[in-house]
N, C-alpha and C positions, 0 to 999 in steps of 0.2 A: 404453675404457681411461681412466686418468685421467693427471696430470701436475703438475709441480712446476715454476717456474722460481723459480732464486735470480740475482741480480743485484748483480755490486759494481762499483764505479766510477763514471764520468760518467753526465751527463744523459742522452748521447748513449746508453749501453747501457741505459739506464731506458726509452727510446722503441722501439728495437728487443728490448727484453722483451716492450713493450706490442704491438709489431707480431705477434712468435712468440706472443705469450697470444693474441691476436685470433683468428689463422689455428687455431691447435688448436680454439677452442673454436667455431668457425664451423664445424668439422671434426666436431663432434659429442664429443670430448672432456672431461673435468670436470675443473675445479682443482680438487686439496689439498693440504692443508698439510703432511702424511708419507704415508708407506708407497704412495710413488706410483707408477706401473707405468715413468712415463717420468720423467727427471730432466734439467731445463736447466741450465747453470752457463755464467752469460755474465761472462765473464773481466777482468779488467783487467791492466795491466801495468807503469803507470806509475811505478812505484817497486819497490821488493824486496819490501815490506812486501805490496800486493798483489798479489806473484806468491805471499808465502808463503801468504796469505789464498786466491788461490783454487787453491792445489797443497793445502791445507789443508782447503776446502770440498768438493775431491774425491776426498778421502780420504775424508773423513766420510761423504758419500753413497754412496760403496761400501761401508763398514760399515752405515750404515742401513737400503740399501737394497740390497741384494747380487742381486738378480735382476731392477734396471731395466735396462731403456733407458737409460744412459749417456749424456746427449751435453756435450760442452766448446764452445761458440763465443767468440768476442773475443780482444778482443787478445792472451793468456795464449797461447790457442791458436794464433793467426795465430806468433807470435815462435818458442813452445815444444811444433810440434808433432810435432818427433822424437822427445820425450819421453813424451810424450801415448799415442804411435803402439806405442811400449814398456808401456804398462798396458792391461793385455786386458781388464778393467773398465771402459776408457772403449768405447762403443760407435762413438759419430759424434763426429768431429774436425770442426770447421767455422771456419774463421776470421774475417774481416772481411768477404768477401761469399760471397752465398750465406743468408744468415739469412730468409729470406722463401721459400725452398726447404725450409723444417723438412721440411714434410710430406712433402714426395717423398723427404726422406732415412729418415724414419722410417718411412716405406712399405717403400724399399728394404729397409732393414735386418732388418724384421721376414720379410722375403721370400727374404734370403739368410744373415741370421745371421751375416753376418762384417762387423768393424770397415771404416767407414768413413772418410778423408778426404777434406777440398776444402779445399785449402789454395793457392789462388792468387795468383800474381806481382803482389799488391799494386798496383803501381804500371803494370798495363795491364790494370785491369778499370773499366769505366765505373761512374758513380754508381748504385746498386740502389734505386731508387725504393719509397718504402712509404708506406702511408696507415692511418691507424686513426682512432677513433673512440671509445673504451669509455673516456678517464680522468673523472676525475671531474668534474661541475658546475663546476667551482671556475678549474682550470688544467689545459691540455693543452699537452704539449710537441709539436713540428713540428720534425724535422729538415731542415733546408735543406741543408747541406753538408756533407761527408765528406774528411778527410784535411787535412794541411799539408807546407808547404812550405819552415817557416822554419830547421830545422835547428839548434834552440838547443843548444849544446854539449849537455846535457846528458840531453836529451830524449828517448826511445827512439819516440816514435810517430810519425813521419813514416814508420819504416820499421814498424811496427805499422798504420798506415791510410793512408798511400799519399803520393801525390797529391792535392791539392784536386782535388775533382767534385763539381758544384752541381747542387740537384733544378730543374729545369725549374720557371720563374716563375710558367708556367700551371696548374701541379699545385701548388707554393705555395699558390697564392691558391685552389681548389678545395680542398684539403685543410683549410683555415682558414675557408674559409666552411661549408664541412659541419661544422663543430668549432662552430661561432658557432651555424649555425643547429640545432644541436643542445644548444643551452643553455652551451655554455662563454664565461665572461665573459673570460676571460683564457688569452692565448696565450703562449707561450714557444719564441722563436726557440732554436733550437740546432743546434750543429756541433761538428766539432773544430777548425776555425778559423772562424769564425763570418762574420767581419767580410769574410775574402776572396772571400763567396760572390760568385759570378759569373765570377768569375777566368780562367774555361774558357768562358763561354758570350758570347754575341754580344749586344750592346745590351743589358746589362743589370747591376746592379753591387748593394753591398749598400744603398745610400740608396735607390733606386729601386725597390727590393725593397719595402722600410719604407716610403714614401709610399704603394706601391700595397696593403698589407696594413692603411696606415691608412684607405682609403676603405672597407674592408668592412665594410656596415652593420652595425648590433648589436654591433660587436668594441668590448668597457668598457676593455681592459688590453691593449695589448704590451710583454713586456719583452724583452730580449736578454737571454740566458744569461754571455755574454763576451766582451768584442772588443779587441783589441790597441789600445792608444795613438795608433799608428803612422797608424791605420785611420779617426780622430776627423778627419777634414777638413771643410775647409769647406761642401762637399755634406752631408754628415751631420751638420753643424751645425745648420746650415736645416732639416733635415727633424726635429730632435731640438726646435729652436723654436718649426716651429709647427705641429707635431701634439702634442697635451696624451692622444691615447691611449698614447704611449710613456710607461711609468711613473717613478717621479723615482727608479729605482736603475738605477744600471751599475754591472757588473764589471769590473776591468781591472786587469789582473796585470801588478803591476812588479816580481816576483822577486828584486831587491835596491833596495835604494835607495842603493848605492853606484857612481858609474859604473866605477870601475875594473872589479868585479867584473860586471855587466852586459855588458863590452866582451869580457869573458872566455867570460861565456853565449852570446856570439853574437846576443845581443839589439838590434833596432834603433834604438835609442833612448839618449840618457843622460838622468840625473836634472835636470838644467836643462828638457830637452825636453819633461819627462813633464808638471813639476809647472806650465809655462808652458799645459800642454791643459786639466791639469785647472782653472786656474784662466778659462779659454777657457767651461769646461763649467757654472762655477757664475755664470758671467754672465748666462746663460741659463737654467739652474735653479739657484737659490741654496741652498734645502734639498735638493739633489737627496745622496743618499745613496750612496755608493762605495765600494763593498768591490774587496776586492785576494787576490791570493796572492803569497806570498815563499817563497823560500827560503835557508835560511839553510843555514850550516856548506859552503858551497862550497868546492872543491879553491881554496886562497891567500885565503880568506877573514880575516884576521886581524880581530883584536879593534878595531883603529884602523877596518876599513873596515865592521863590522858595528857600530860606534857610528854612522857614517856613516846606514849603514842606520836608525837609531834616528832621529837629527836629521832624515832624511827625512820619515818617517813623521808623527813629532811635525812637521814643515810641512805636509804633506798635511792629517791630519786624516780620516782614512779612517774610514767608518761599522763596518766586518770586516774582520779580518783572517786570511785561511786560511793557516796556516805551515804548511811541510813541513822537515824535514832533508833535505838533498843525500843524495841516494840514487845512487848507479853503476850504471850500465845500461851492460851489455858492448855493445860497437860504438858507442858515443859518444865523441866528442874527449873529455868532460871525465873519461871511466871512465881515461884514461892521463895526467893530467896531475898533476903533482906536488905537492908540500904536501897531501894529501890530511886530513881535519880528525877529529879523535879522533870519537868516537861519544856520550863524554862533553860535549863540548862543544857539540857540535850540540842536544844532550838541553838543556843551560843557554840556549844563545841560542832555543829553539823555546820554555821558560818564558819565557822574558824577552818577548818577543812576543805571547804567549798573554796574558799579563799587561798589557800594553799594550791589545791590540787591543779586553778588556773594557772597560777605562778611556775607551775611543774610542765605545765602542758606547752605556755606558751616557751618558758627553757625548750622543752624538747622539739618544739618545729622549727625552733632558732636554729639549732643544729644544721638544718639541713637547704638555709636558703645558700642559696649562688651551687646547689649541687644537682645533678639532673636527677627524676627521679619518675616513676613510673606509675601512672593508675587508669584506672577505666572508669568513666564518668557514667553515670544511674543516673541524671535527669537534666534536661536544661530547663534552665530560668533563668531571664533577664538577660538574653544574650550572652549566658556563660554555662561553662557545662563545671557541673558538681558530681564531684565520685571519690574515691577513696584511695590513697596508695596500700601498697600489702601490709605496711609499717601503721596504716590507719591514720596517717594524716587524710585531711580534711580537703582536698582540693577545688578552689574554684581557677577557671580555666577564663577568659573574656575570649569567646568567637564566635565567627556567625555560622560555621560551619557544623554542620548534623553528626557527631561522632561517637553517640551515647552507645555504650556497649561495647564499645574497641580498646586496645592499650594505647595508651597517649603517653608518649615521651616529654616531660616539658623540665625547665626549670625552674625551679624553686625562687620567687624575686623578693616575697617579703610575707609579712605576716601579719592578715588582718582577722585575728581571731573572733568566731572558732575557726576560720580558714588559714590555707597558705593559698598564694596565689602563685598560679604556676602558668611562665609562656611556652608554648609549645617551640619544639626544636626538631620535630619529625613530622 
């Protein structure tokens, strides 16, 4: 038999894709692209817009594909799966754990022919360990932790993934040395709270994680996918100064740049605290590159504290900026709080940022023309190779020579955004 997975959302459901593609095709299974016997659809939920997207995507694969194996997993499902459980099209309902079980459930089903769920009390299953191995040369992600804790008003995934539950230190570091000693120059930490890994386990935290992932020979690149503000202490400082394999970009979402409005999200932090870290961060790496996520059009957001927002930003100096519109997710404090913000207006303040965050981006690759700089190119096209530096600029390369998956030494010559273009010098 063969099979499809499609995949929207975080990093984190891009790794447990990776984990469900591994187990199938270990299984004697083929990947394709349509008319496929089985269909995966790993969910998101984070906003409306990805519930419409994957209530949307499951629609489609029932028309396309009218006689698979149906299965829904992730968040979409974990939240929405009395809904789910009402279309006799979907085959296997699966939520947040359980994803490393594919096979036994598609066993099942083929066996008994009636709709399956496993939709479990979130918040008393322990962490579901997985390991893979098949991404590409280039970067493999590693999920270390699963779920959060912090409860931001507006947030629906604490009850979408649980509780924090961290992968075991010793599987960590095994899962990242088989990645290494398998040719990947570059790891990428990931979770849904990234930063709180350890939280649940004994002698071990997330600096300590990072020191001991830095001594694994052969490893070119660690970067961290995201970690809260909150999380940048003085331990992670150290370890951020003087290990040179973590790379010169972190993410770190600060959701508004107004503290009012932050105090509202349940966020732990205000904007004196934030900007006082990051200026803590560039002491220590001075070109280090930092993108962010915001959200804008929040329930009492007005235009006085979304300028606020603005004047933040413009002091930060942030490398990206990912904007969202305030989206309401039923069962959140912020889905009942008042002044709720037109849809027109959110639409205006999310251009106005957009608009911004280029201006920042292309500031920061300025920086770095006529200097040499280092990446490894993930794919050619058009006679040029495209790959990333550690810093996450954007690089295209013009050659005719095959060097996808090597470090490439070039220099920086201009800037044709989203790229720099970079000539090689080695």
């Amino acid at each position: 038999m063969n099979f499809l997975i499609l995949t929207l959302g975080c990093k984190v459901n891009t790794y447990e894709s990776n984990v469900m593609r591994d187990l199938l095709l270990n299984d004697g299974y083929k990947e394709v692209a349509k008319n496929a016997d089985i269909v995966i659809i790993n969910t998101c939920t984070v906003t409306d817009t990805a519930d419409s997207k994957s209530l949307k995507l499951i629609r489609q694969q029932i028309r396309k594909n009218p006689n698979c194996i149906l299965i829904v997993v992730g968040c979409y499902a974990q939240i929405n799966h009395e809904k789910l459980k009402d279309m006799e099209d979907v085959s296997i309902i699966i939520g947040n754990h359980d994803k490393s079980k594919i096979l036994d459930y598609i066993k099942e089903y083929k066996k008994e022919g009636k709709q399956i769920s496993k939709i479990y009390n979130i918040n008393e299953v322990p962490f579901e360990s997985m390991s893979l191995n098949n991404f590409n040369k280039t970067r493999a992600f590693v999920k270390i932790e699963d779920g959060c804790e912090n409860f931001c008003s507006y947030c629906i995934i604490p009850y979408s993934r649980g509780k924090v539950r961290s992968k075991k230190c010793v599987d960590v570091i095994e899962e990242i040395t088989t990645l290494v000693n398998g040719g990947h120059k570059e790891i990428v930490l990931t979770g849904i709270h990234t930063g709180h890994y350890g939280a649940d386990l004994d002698n071990v935290d997330f600096s300590m994680l990072l020191e001991r992932i830095c001594q694994i020979k052969g490893l070119e690149r660690l970067r961290i996918s995201s970690i809260e503000i909150t999380e940048l202490n003085d331990k992670f400082m150290n370890v951020l100064k003087n290990n040179p394999i973590i790379v010169d970009h972190i993410h770190i979402p600060i959701q508004s740049g107004c503290t009012k409005t932050l105090k509202e999200m349940n966020r732990k932090y205000d904007v004196e605290y934030f900007i006082n870290k990051i200026n803590e961060i560039r002491k220590i790496r001075n070109d280090i590159s930092i993108s962010t996520d915001l959200i804008v059009g929040f329930p009492n957001e007005t235009e006085e504290d979304f300028n606020e927002t603005i004047n933040t930003i413009n002091m930060i100096r942030f490398s990206k900026i990912h904007v969202f519109p305030y989206s309401v997710r039923k069962g959140t404090k912020a889905e009942l709080m008042p002044n709720q913000i037109s849809e027109n207006i959110k639409h205006e303040r999310v251009k106005k940022i957009m608009e911004l965050s280029k201006e920042l981006e292309i500031e920061y690759m300025n920086k770095f023309i006529n200097k040499e700089e280092v990446f490894i190119p993930e794919i050619k096209k058009d006679n040029c190779l495209i790959g990333h530096t550690g810093n996450y600029l954007l690089v295209k390369m013009p050659t005719d020579m095959e060097l996808t998956h090597n470090d490439i030494q070039v220099i920086i010559e201009k800037v044709e955004y989203p790229y720099v273009i970079g000539k090689l010098t080695k």
